[in-house]
N, C-alpha and C positions, 0 to 999 in steps of 0.2 A: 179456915177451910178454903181451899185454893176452888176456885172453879172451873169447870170442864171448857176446855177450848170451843167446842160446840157449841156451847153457851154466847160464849162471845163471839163468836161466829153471826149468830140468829143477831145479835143485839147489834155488833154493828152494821148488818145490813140494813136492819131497820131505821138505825140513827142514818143512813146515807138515804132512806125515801123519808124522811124528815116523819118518823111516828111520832109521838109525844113519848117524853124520857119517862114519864110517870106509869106509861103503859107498857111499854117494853117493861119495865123493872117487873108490873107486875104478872104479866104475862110468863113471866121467866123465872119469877121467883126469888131476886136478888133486890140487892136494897138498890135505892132510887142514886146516893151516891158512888153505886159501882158503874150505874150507865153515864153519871155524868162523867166519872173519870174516864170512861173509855172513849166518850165524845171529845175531849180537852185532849187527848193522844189521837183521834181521827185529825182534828182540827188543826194540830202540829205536825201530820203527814206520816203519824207513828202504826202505820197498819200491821206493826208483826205486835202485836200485844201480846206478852208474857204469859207462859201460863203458871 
């Protein structure tokens, strides 16, 4: 199931004011390895993440 742009929106703002990836995930409702992967594409300069 694909997730809403919005979603990743909230997550990586939060990953840019350095929240805990454990808290975003659960705040948001995604699994803890969706927010990591979206930090390893911040961290490489990839800010159009797919939806």
């Amino acid at each position: 199931m694909a997730l809403s742009s919005s979603i990743k929106q909230v997550a990586c703002e939060r990953l840019f004011h350095f929240h805990p990836l454990k808290r975003i995930a659960r705040e948001l409702g995604v699994s803890a390895g969706a927010v990591r992967d979206w930090r390893i594409f911040l961290n490489k300069g990839d800010y159009a993440i797919s939806v």
